[in-house]
N, C-alpha and C positions, 0 to 999 in steps of 0.2 A: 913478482913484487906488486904489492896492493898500497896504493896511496889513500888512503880516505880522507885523511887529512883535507885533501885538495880542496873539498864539500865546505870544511870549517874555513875555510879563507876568500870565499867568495865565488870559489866556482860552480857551479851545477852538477851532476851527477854525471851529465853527457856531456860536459867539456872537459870535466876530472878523466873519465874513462877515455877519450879519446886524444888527451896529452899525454896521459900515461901510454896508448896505446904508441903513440909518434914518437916515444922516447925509447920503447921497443925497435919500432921499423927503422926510424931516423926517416930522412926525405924519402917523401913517399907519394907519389900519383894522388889524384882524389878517386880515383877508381878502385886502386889497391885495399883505402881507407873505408872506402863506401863496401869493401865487402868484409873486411875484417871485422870491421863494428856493427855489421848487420842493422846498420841506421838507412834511411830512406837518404836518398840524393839530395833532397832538397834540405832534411836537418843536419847531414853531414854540412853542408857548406855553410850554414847558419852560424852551425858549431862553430868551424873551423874560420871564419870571418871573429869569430866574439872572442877569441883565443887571440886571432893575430891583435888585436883592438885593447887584449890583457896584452900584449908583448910576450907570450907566449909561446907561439909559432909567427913563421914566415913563410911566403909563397915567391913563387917565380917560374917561369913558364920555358918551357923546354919542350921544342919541338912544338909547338902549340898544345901541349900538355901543363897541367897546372899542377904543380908541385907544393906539394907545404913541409917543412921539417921543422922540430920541436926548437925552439930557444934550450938558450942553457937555462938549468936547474936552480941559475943564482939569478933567475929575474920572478922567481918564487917567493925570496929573500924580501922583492923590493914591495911584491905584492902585498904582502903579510903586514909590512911598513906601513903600509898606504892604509889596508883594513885598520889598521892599529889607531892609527891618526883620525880614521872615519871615524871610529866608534869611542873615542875620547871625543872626538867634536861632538857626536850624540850625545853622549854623557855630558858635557857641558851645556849644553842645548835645553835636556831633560831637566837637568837640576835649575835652570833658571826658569824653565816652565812650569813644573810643577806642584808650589803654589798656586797657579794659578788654577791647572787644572783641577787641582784636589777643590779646592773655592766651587767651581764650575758644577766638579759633580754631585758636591753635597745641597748643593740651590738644585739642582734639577733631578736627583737620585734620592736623595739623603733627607730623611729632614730630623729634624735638629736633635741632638744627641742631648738627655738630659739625666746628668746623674746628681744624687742626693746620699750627702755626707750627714754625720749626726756626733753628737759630744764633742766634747774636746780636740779630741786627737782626731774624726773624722773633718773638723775646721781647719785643721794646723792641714792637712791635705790638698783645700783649696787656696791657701797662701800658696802654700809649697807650687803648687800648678803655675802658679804668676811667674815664681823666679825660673821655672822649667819653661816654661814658654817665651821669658827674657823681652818681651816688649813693654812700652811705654804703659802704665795700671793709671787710669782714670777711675779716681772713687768718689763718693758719699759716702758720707759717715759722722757719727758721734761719739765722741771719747766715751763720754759718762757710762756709767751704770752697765761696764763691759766686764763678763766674766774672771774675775781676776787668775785665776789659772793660766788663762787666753794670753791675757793683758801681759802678764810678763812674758810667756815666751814671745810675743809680739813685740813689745821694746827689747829684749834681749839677746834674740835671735832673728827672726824675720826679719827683723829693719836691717840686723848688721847686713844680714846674706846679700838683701835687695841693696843696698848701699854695695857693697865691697863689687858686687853683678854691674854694678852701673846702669841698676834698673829707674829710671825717674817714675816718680809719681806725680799726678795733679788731684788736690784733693780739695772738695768743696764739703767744708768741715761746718756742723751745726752745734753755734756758741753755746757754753757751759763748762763742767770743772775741765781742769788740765788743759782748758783750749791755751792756754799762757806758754803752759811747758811743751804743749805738742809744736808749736808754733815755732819756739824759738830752737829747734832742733832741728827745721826744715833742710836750712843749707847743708849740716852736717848727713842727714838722712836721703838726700838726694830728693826732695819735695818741694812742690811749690801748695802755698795753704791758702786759699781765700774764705773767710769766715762767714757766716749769714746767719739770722739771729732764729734762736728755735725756735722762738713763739710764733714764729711765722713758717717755720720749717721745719717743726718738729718729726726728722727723721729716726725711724725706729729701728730701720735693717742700712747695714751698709752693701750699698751697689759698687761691685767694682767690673770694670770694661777693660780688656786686655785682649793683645790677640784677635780672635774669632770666637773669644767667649764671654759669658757674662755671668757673673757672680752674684749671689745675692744670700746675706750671712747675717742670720741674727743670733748674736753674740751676748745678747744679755743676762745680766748674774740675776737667778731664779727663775729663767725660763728656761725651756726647751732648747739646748743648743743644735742649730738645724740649719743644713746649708743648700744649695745646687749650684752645680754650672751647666749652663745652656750654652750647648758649642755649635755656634751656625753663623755663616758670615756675614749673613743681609739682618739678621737682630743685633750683633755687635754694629756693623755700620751702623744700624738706626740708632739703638743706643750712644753711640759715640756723637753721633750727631746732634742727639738730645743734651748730652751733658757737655758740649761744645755750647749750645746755646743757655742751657743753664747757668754756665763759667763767665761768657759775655753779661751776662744778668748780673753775676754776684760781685763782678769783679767793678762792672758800674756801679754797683750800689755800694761798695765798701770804699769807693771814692769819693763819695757824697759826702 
């Protein structure tokens, strides 16, 4: 009879073969065992110590002779238990870690992943990205003179998704037509708006910060509709950090 299994639940190849071998003999000398398994003396008892230490085997001494015989076959049962719980702890372990680590390797392995959308439908891709990535969308932006194709499936679809997701947005919006009606839609759109005047801010692409990536989309009717996302996590911090201090800015000045 061939266990191999043993290998898969945490034993070695040489503590598998030599509990299989003890459940052949039953109690057995270390002398008997040191010649059956053709193992040197000194890993025979290694072995047979990291066995007793699984609950495996047990020893006792007869006649000043050291005896070991196999556990029964239901403390295999408890072993498998025990791997089981290990490696769900791992698993629990991994998945809280690895955010971080993927963060880690792409700052010191990776650098920044840059892809470019075009038309219509290659834009409608990098919304779509926001609600697939489900965190907080930090933008800039201008209503006006936005591709009207765009513009409705963006009031009519994207907003619903990003709303119905319980995606919030903070959006620092540069004054002009429809700022009236975008505004007062916020609470239902899941947005917060603070306004700043174009002439002083005449924003032409809308920057959006999400994630670990950065967006940057110009959407306007007779140009070139033309997008990317740069995905790397120390340009999102910076940016985030930049439009945190932007937000402080607008949000004093639209108190004034």
């Amino acid at each position: 009879m061939s266990l191999p299994f043993l290998e898969n639940i945490g034993l070695t190849k040489k503590e598998a073969d030599i509990y299989e071998l003890l459940l052949h003999l039953g109690e057995t000398p270390v002398g008997e065992i040191i010649n059956q398994s053709k193992l040197k003396r000194a890993t025979v008892y290694k072995v047979l110590y990291s066995l007793e230490k699984k609950t495996l085997v047990s020893h006792r001494d007869i006649e000043k002779k050291i005896r070991f015989r196999p556990e029964s076959p239901n403390q295999l049962a408890s072993l498998i238990s025990k791997r089981f719980q290990n490696l769900e702890r791992a698993q629990d372990t991994f998945n809280t870690l690895l955010p971080q680590l993927a963060s880690e390797y792409i700052l010191t392995v990776e650098k920044p992943v840059v892809t470019t959308f075009e038309g219509v439908e290659g834009l409608k891709k990098i919304y779509e990205d926001t609600l697939k990535e489900g965190k907080e969308i930090y933008a800039v932006l201008k209503t006006e003179e936005a591709d009207p194709v765009l513009l409705e499936w963006l009031n009519h679809t994207y907003v619903k998704k990003r709303s119905k997701a319980k995606i919030p947005a903070k959006v620092i919006l540069a004054s002009g037509k429809y700022v009236a009606q975008y505004t007062k839609r916020d609470k239902k759109e899941l947005r917060t708006t603070v306004v700043v005047p174009s002439k002083d801010f005449p924003f032409r692409h809308e920057i959006d910060i999400y994630a670990d990536k950065v967006a940057f989309i110009n959407y306007r009717k007779g140009e070139a509709l033309i997008g990317i996302i740069i995905k790397h996590p120390s340009i999102a911090q910076t940016m985030r950090a930049w439009f945190d201090l932007a937000w402080k800015g607008a949000t004093v000045q639209a108190e004034q």
